[in-house]
Phi, psi and omega in degrees: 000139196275153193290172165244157172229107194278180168291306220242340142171200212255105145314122170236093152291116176271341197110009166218332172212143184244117184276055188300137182204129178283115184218131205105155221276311170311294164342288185292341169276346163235005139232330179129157159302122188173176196226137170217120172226117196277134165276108177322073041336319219270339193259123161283317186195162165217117269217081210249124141258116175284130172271160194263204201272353179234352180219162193245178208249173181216172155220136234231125191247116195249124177275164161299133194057036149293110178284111153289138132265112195282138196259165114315148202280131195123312207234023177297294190303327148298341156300302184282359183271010165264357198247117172324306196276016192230140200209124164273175186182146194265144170328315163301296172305332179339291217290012177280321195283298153036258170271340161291357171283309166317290170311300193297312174316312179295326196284285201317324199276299164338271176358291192279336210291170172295161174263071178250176195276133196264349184260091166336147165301146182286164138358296168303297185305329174263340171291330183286331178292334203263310183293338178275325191249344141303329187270343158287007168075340228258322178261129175289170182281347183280311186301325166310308207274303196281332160320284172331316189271325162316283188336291207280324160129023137294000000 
């Protein structure tokens, strides 16, 4: 994905890390000039205001043991054009933040889901499991022989 730019500074999601980085006369006067790179683990929620038509909207990405600052009705964007994990943006840049919100939402939901495995063992693979604890003895050649043929549907 190409960086996006924001007022206060640029976001890049490659589908594993989210780079934010400051550059420019605004950055440096409200948070400072730097690079911050997130591993989608790392990221917990991610925290959207749309912009209106006189003020613009963020986007606010909360890591774990990350100090929030709770805003007042009124000064969430001023809040968030102070907050490291937060990148403002004009009515105009929305659909770009947009879709890094959509990606980033997948990537994360991806993440935490489970992992489970979709291919059953084969046939071949359980007469080789059974002939292996035959051969460990762990099994008789009769309990070998009556596995098998259950497998194969005998």
């Amino acid at each position: 994905m190409e960086e996006i730019k924001g007022v206060n500074g640029q976001a890049e999601f490659d589908g594993q890390y989210l780079t934010i980085r400051r550059n420019g006369g605004v950055a440096r006067r409200t948070i400072g000039k730097g690079e911050k790179r997130l591993h989608i683990s790392q990221i917990s929620a991610v925290q959207w205001k749309p912009a209106g038509a006189l003020f613009g909207g963020f986007i606010q990405f909360t890591i774990p043991g990350g100090v929030e600052k709770r805003s007042s009705f009124g000064t969430q964007t001023r809040t968030a054009a102070q907050d490291e994990n937060s990148i403002v943006f004009t009515k105009k840049q929305q659909p770009h933040f947009e879709r890094l919100r959509a990606a980033l939402d997948e990537a994360i939901a991806r993440h935490h889901a489970p992992q489970t495995s979709t291919a059953a063992p084969s046939i071949a693979d359980e007469i080789a499991k059974l002939a292996a604890l035959r051969d460990q003895r762990v099994i008789t050649d009769a309990d070998f022989e009556q596995a098998k043929a259950r497998l194969l549907g005998g």
